[in-house]
VOVO-910602 format. One record per residue (C-alpha): x, y negated, z. Coordinates in steps of 0.001 Angstrom, whole numbers, plus 524288, in hexadecimal, padded with zeros to 5 digits. Example, Ala and Ser with C-alpha at 12.3 -4.5 7.8 and 13.67 -1.06 7.14 Angstrom:
2
REC    c1    c2    c3
REC 8300C 81194 81E78
REC 83566 80424 81BE4
END
This chain:
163
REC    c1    c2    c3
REC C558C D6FE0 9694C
REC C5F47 D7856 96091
REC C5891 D80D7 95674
REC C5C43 D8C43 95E58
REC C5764 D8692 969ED
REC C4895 D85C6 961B1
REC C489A D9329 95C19
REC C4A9F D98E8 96B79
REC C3F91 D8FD1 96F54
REC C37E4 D947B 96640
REC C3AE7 DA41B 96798
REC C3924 DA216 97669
REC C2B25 D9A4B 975EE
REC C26E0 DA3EB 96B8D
REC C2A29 DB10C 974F3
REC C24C8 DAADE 97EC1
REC C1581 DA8D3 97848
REC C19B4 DB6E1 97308
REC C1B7C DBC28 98224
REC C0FB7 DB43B 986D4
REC C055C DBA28 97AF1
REC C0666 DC4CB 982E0
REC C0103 DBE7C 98EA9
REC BF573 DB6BE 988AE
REC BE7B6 DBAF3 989FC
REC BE3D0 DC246 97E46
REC BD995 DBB8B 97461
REC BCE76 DC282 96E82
REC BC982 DC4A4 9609A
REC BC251 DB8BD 95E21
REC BBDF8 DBB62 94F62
REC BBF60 DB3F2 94333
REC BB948 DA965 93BB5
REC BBBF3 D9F6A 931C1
REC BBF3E D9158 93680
REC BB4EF D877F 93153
REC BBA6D D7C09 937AB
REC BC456 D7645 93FEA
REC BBED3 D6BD5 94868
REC BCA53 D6772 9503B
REC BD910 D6B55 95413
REC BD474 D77D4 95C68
REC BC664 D7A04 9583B
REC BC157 D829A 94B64
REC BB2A1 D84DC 945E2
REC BB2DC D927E 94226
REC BA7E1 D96DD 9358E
REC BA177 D9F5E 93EB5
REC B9E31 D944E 946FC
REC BA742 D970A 9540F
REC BAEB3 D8A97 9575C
REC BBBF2 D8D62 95B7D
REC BC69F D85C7 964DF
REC BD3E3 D8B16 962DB
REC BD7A2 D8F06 9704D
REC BE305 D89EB 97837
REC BE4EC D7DF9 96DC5
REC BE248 D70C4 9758C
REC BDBB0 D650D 96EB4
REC BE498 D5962 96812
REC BDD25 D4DB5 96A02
REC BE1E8 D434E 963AF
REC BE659 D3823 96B9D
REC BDD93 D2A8D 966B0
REC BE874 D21AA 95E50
REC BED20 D167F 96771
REC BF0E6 D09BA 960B6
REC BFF53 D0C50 95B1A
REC BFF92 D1AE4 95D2D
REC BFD9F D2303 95250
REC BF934 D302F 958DF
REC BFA65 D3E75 94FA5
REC BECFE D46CF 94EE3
REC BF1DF D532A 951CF
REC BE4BF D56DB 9556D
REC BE17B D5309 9464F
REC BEC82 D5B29 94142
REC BEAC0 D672B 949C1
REC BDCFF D6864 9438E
REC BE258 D68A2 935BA
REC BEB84 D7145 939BF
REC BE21E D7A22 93F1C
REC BD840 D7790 933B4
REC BE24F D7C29 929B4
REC BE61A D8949 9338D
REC BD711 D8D93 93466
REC BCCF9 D8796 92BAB
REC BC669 D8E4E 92298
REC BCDF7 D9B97 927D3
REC BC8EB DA4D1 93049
REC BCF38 DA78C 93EDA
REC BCF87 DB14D 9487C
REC BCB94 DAD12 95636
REC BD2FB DB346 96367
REC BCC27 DAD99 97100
REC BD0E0 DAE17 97E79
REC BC86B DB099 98979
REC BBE59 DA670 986BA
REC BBB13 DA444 97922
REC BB141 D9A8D 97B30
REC BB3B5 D8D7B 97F38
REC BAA3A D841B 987CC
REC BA603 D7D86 97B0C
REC BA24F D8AFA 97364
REC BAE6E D8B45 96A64
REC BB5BE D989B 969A5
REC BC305 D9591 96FD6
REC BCE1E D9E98 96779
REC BDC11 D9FFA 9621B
REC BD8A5 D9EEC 95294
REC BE13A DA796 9486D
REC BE0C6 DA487 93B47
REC BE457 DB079 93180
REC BE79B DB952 93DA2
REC BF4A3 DB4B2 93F9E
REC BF3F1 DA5CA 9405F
REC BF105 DA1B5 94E84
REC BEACA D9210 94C7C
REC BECDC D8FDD 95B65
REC BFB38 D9225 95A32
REC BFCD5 D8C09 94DE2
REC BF71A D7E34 952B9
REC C00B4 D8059 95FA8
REC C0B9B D8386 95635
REC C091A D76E6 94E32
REC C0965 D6FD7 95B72
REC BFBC3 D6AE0 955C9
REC BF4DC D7139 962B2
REC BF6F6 D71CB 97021
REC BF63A D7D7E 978F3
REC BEA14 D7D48 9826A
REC BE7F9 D8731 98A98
REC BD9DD D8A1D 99134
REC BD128 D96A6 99577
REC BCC5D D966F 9873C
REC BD9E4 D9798 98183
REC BE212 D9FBB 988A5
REC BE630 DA977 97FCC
REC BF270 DA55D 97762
REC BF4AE D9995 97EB7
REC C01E0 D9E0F 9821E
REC C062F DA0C6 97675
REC C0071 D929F 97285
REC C0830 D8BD2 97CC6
REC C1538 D92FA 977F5
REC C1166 D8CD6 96978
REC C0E3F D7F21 96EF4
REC C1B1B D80DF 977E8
REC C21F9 D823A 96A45
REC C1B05 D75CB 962F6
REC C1DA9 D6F05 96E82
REC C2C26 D6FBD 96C02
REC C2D0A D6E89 9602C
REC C23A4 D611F 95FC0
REC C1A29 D6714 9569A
REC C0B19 D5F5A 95474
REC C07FA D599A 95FAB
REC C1524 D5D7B 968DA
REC C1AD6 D529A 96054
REC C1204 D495B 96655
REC C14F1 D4349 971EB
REC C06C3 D433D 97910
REC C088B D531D 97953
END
């Protein structure tokens, strides 16, 4: 694709998760606290004890190394990622509908500084993948116009062949 061809891409998938913010549910205040630990690619220990899954991010599990195949951990490399976006700092929590999931973590979209949205960051990084569930629908449009955009251009794991 020409480099005119990318920047109308681009302009076109970004009005369109600018057209569809308007249509997604609307997320409510869900406080702040520091982040004490990062335990995997999509789940933080906050200091005041909640656990948190970062909503509408599915789980990169590793495939097990067959004999010749060396395999990437994105899984690995998402967590660093997301270690050096949140720990230590504190984040602002916005929940859908249900805030609680089935296992007693606090399902949210996680902001760190205001302004820095982790969800879209890891989508933007192609280092997550959009999953969408009655726990995570708010911004999940605006997620799957992000991934649509890493997909393209082959970012994290869109360069891999088993996504």
């Amino acid at each position: 694709m020409r480099e005119g061809g990318w920047i109308l891409l681009v302009a076109a998938l970004l009005l369109a998760a600018l057209t569809a913010l308007a249509a997604e549910p609307r997320l409510k205040d869900g406080g702040q606290a520091v982040v004490a630990k990062v335990t995997d690619e999509r789940t933080l220990s906050l200091t005041d004890g909640r656990v948190v899954r970062l909503a509408g991010i599915g789980s990169l599990v590793d495939e097990p190394a067959r004999p010749g195949i060396r395999l990437t951990t994105f899984a690995a490399t998402s967590k660093d990622v997301l270690s050096k976006l949140v720990l230590g700092r504190t984040v602002q929590l916005k929940l859908s509908e249900r805030p609680i999931d089935r296992y007693g973590r606090v399902v949210a979209q996680v902001f760190v500084s205001g302004d820095t949205w982790v969800q879209g960051e890891l989508v933007r990084l192609g280092l997550a993948r959009v999953e969408s569930s009655a726990d995570s629908r708010g911004m999940i449009v605006s997620m799957q116009e992000i991934e649509d955009i890493a997909r393209v251009a082959k970012l994290g794991i869109w360069s891999d062949n088993r996504y």
